[in-house]
N, C-alpha and C positions, 0 to 999 in steps of 0.2 A: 863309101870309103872303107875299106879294107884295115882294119889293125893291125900293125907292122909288128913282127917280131921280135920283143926287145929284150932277148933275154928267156929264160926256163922261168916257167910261170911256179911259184912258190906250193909250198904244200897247204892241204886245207882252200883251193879255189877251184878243184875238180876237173882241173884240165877246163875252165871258162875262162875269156879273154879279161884282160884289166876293165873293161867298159862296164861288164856287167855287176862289180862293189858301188859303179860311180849311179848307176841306172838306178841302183836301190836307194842309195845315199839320198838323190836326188829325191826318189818316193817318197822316204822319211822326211827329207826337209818339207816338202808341198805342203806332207798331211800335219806338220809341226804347226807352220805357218797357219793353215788353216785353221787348226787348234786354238792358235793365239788371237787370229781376229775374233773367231767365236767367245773365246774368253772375254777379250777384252768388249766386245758386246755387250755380253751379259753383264760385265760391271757396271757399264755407262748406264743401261738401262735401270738394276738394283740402283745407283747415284740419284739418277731422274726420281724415278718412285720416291725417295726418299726426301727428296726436298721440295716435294709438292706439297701445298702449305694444308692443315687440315682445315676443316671447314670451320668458316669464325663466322658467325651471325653478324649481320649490317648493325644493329642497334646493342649498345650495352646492356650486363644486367643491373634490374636497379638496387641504387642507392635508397635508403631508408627515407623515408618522405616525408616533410612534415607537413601542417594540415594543410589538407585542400578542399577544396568546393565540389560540391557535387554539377553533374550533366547529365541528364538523361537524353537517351538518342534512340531513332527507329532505325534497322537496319535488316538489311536483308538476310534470312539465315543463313545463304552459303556464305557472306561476310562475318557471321558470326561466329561460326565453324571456323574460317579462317585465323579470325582473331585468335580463338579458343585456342587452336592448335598452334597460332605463331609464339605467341604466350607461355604455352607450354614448353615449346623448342628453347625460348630464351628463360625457362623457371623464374617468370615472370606472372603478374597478373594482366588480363586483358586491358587494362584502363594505364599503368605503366606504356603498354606498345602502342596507343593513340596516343597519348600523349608525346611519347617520345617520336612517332612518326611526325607529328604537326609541328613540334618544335624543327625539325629539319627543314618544313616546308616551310615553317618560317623565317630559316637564318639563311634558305637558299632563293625564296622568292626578291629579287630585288624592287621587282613592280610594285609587293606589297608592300615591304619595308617604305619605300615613298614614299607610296599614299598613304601608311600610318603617320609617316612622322607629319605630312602637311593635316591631320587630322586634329580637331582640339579635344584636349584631356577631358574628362569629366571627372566631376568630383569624386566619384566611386572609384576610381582608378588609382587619382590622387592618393584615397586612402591606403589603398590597397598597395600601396607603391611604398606609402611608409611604415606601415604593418612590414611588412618585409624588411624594409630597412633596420628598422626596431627590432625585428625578430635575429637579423643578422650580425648587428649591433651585440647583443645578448652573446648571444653563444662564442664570439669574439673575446 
């Protein structure tokens, strides 16, 4: 298609037809546009990064403890390595992160929770039951 003569073309467009302001125009709008999705990329992205949660350790740090009983245990060294280092990660002591893992295994086993409770108390437990109690009592 041929552009039709409509008129003395203005000063400042060099003797070029009207299409060739609309050819560039359009240029600038493409590489705009493109501009903008890029832009707006790169925010989504910075948004994302930023509400990724930082790393939070499975088990709490502990709380101050009062007495408790001793356990000795054999274990294998890379287990012990592990404990050491898990420990370390939570500025924890080794015997807090056993402890704290077994209590999970105990309030998630339901099998065993069963079978404790059809299981009969022994005296030692008894006591041990109201030591705590007492102990709880107290600081109340």
């Amino acid at each position: 298609m041929v552009p039709q003569n409509r008129g003395p073309i203005p000063s400042g467009f060099g003797g070029h037809s009207r299409l060739l302001p609309l050819q560039i125009a359009a240029r600038v709008l493409a590489a705009c546009r493109n501009r903008c999705k890029q832009f707006v990329m790169h925010c989504a992205i910075q948004i994302a990064t930023i509400k990724r949660r930082p790393a939070v350790p499975i088990l709490k740090a502990p709380p101050k403890q009062s007495k408790n009983e001793s356990l000795q245990l054999r274990v294998s060294a890379e287990f012990k390595f592990k404990l050491q280092r898990y420990a370390e990660f939570l500025d924890a002591i080794p015997s807090y992160v056993v402890i704290e893992a077994l209590n999970r295994i105990f309030d998630k086993d339901r099998d065993f929770k069963t079978w404790l409770g059809k299981q009969p108390r022994s005296d030692n437990e008894m006591q041990t039951e109201n030591n705590f109690i007492m102990e709880t009592t107290r600081k109340s």
